[in-house]
Residue frames as a rotation matrix with the C-alpha (Angstrom) as fourth column:
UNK 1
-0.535 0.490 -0.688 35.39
-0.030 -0.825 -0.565 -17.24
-0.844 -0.282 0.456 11.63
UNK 2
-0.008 0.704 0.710 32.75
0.725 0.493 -0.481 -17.09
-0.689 0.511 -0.514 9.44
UNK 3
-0.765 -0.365 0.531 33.00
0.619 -0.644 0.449 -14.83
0.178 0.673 0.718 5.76
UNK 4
-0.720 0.410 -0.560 30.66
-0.293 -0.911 -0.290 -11.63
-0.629 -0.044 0.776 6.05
UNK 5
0.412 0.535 0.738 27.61
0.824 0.126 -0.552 -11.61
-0.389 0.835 -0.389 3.72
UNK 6
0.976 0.170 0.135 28.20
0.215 -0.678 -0.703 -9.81
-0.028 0.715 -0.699 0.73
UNK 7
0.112 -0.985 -0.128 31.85
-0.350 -0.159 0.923 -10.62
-0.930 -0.059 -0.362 0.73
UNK 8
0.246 -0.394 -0.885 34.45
-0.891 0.268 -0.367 -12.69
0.381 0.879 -0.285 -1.75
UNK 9
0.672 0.105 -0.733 35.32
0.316 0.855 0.412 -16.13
0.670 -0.508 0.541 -0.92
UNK 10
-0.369 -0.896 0.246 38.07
0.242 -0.348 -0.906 -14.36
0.898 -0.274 0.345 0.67
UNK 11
0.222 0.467 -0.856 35.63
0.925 -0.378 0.034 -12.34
-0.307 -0.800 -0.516 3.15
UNK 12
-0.563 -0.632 -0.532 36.64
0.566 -0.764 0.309 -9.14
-0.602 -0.126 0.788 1.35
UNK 13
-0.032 0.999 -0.040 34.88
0.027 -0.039 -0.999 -6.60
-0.999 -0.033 -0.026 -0.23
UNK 14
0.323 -0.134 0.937 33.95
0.885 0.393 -0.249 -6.98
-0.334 0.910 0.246 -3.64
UNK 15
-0.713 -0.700 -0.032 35.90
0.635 -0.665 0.393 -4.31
-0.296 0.260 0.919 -5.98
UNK 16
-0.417 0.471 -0.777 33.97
-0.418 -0.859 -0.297 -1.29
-0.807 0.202 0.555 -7.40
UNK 17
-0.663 -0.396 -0.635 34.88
-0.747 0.394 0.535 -3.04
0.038 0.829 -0.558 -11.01
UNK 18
-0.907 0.302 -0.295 33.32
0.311 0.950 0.017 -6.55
0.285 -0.076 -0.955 -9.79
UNK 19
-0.145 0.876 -0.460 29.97
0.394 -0.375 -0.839 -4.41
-0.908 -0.303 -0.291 -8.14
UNK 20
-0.166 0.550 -0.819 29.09
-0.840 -0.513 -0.174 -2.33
-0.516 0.659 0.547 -11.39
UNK 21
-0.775 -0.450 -0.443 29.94
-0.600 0.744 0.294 -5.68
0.197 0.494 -0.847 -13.22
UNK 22
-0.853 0.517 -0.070 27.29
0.477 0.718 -0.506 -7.63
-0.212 -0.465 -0.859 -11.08
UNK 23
-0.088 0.996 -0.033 24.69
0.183 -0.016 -0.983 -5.03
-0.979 -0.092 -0.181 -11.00
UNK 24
-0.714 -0.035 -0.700 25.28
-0.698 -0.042 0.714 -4.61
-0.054 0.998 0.006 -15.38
UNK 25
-0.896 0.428 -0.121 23.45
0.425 0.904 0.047 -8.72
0.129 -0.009 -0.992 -14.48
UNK 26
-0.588 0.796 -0.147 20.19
0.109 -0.102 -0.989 -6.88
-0.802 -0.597 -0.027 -13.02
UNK 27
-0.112 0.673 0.731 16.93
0.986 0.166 -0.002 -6.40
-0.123 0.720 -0.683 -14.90
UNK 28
-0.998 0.051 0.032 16.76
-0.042 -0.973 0.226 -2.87
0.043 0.224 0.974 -16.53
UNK 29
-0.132 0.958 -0.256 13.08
0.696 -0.094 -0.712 -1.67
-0.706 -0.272 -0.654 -15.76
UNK 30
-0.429 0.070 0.901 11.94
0.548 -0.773 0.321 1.15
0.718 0.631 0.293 -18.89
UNK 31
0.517 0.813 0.267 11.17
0.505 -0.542 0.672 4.36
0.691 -0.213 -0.691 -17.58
UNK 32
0.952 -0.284 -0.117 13.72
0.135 0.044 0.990 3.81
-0.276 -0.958 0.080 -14.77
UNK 33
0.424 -0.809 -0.407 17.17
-0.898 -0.315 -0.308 5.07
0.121 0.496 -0.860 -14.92
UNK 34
0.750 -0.156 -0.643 19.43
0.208 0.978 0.006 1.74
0.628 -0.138 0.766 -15.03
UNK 35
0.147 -0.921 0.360 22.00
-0.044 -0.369 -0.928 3.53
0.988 0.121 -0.095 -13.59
UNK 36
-0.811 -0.006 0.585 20.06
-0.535 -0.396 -0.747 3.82
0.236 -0.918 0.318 -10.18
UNK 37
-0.130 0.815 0.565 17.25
-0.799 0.251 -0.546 1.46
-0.587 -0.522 0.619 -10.15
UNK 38
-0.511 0.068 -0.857 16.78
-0.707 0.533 0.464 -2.19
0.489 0.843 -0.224 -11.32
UNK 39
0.674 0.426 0.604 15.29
-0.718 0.572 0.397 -5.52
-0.176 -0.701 0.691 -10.44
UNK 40
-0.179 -0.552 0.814 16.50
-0.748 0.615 0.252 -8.78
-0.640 -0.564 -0.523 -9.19
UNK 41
-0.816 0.149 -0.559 15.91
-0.399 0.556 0.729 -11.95
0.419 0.818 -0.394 -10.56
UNK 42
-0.657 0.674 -0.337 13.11
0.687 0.352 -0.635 -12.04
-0.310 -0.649 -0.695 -8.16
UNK 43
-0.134 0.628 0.766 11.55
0.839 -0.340 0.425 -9.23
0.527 0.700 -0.481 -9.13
UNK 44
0.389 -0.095 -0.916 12.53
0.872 -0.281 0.400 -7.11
-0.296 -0.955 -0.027 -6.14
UNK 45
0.691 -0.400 0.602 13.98
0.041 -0.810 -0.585 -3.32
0.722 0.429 -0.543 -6.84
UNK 46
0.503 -0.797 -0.335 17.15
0.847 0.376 0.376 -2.71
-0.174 -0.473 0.864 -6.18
UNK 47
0.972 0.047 0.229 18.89
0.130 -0.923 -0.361 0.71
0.195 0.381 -0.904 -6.45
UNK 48
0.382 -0.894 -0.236 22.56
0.459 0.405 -0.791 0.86
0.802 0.193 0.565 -6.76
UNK 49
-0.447 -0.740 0.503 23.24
-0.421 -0.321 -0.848 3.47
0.789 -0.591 -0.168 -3.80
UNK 50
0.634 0.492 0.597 21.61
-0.766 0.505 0.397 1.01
-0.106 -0.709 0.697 -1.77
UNK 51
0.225 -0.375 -0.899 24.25
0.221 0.918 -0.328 -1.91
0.949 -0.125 0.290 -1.88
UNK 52
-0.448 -0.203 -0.871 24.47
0.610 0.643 -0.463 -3.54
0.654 -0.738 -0.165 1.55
UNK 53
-0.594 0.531 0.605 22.03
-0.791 -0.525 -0.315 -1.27
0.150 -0.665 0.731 2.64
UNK 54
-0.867 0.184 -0.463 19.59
0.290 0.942 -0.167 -4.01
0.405 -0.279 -0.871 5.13
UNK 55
-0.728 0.654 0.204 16.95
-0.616 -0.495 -0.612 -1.91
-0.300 -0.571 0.764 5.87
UNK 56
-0.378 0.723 0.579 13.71
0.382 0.691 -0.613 -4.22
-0.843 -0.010 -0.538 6.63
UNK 57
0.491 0.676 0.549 11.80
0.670 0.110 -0.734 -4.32
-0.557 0.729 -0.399 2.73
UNK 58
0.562 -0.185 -0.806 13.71
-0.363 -0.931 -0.040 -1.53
-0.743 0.315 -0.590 1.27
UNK 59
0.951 -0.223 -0.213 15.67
-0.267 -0.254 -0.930 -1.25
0.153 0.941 -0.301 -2.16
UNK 60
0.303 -0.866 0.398 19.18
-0.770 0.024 0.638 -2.68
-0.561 -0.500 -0.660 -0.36
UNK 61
0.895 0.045 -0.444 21.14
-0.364 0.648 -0.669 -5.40
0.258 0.760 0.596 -2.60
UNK 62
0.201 -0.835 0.512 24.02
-0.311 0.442 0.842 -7.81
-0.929 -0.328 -0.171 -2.12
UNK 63
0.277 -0.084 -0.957 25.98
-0.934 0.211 -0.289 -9.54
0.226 0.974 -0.020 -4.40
UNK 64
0.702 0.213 0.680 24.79
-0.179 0.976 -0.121 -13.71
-0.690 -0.037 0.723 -4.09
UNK 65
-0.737 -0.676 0.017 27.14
-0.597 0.662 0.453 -16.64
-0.317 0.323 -0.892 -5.05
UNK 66
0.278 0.816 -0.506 24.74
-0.946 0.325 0.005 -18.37
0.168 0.478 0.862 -7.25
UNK 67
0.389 -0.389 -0.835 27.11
0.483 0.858 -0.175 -21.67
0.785 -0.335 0.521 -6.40
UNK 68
0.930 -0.129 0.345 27.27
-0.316 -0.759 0.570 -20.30
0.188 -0.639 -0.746 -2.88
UNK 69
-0.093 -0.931 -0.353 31.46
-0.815 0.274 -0.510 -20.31
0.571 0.240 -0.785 -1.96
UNK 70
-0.181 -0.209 0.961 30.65
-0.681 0.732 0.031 -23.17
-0.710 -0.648 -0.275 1.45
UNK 71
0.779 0.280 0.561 29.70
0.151 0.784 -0.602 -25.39
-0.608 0.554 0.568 -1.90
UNK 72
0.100 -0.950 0.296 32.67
0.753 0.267 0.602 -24.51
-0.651 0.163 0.741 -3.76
UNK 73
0.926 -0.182 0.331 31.05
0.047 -0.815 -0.578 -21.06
0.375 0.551 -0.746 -6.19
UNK 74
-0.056 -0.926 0.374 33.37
0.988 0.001 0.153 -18.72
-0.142 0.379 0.915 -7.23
UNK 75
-0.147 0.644 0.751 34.23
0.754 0.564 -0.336 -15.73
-0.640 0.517 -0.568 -7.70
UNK 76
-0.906 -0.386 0.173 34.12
0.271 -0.216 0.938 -15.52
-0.324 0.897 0.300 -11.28
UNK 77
-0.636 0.728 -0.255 30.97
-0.696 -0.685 -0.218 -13.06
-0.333 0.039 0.942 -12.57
UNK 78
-0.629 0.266 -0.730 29.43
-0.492 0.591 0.639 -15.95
0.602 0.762 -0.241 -14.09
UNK 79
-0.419 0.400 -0.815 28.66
0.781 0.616 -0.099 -17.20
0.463 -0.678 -0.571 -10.44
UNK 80
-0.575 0.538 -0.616 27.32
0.308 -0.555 -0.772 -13.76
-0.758 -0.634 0.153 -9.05
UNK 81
-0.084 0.807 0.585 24.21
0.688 -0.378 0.620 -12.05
0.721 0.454 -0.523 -9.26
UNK 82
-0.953 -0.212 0.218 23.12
-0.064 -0.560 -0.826 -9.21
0.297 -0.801 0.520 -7.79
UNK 83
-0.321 0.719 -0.616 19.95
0.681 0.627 0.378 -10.00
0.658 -0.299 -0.691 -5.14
UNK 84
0.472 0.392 0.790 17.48
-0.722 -0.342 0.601 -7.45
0.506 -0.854 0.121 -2.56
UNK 85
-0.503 -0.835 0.223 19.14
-0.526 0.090 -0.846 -8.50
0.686 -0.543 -0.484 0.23
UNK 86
-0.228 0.495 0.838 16.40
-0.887 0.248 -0.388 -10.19
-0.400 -0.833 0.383 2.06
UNK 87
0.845 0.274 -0.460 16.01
-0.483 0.762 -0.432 -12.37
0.232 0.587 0.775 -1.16
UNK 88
-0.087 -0.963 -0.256 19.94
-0.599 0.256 -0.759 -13.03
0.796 0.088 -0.599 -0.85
UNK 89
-0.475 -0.246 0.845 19.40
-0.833 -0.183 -0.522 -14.02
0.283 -0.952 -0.118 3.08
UNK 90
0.298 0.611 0.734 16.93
-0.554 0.736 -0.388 -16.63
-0.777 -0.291 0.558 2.61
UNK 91
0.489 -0.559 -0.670 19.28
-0.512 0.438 -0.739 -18.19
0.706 0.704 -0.072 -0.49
UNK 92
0.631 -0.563 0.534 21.64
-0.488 0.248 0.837 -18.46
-0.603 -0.788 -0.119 2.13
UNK 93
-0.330 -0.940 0.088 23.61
-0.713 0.310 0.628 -21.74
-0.618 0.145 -0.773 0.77
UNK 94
0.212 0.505 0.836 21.25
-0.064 0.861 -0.504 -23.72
-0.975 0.054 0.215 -0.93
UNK 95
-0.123 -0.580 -0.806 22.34
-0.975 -0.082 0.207 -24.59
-0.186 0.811 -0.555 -3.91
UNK 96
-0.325 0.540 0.776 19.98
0.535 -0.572 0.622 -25.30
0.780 0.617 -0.103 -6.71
UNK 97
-0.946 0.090 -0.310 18.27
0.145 -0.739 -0.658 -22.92
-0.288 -0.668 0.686 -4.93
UNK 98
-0.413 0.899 0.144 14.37
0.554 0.122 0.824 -22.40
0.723 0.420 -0.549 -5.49
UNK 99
0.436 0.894 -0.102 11.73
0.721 -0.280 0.634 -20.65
0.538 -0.350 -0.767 -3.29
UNK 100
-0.337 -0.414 -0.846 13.88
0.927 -0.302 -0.221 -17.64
-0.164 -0.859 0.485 -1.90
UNK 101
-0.550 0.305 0.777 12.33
0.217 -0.847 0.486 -15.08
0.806 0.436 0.399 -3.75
UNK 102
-0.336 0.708 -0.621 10.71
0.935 0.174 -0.308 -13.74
-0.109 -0.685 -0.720 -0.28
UNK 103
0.125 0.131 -0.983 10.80
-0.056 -0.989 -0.139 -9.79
-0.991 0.073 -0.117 -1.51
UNK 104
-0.250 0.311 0.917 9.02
0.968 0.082 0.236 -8.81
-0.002 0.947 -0.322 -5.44
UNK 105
-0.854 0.097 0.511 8.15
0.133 -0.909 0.395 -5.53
0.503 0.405 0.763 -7.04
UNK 106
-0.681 0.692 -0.240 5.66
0.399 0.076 -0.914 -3.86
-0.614 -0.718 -0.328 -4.88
């Protein structure tokens, strides 16, 4: 069976601990509370009560294996990031990874 997106290599979800931990990784935006709103490394907003929210363009975020786990990632915070879920979807497994950035700051 295949692991969930936004899982652990396990397929489980990630802890509370290991989610604040990831988004801590996001870009802080001035003006904007960090607490509730950041960007990706795409430039995409993200907003923290949006995790694994999938709504088409919206502010939803996963947390991405940067060494995705079917390549062997981990994972150890060093390998996650947190990603707009539509950016995360078109990562998929590739790995370097390059051109997934498909959702930026409007």
């Amino acid at each position: 069976m295949a692991r969930q997106n936004n899982s652990d290599r396990s397929g489980n979800s990630f802890s509370e601990e290991t989610k604040r931990a990831v988004w801590n990784k996001a870009q802080i935006v001035s003006d904007y509370d960090s607490t509730k709103t950041r960007k990706d490394l795409c430039g995409a907003w993200i907003d923290w009560d949006k995790y694994g929210n999938t709504a088409e363009n919206g502010n939803g975020w996963e947390i991405d294996h940067i060494k995705p786990v079917s390549k062997g990632g981990g994972d150890e915070l060093n390998n996650l990031q947190p990603l707009q879920w539509q950016n995360n979807r078109k990562k998929g497994d590739d790995y370097p990874a390059s051109n997934y950035c498909t959702v930026s700051a409007k």
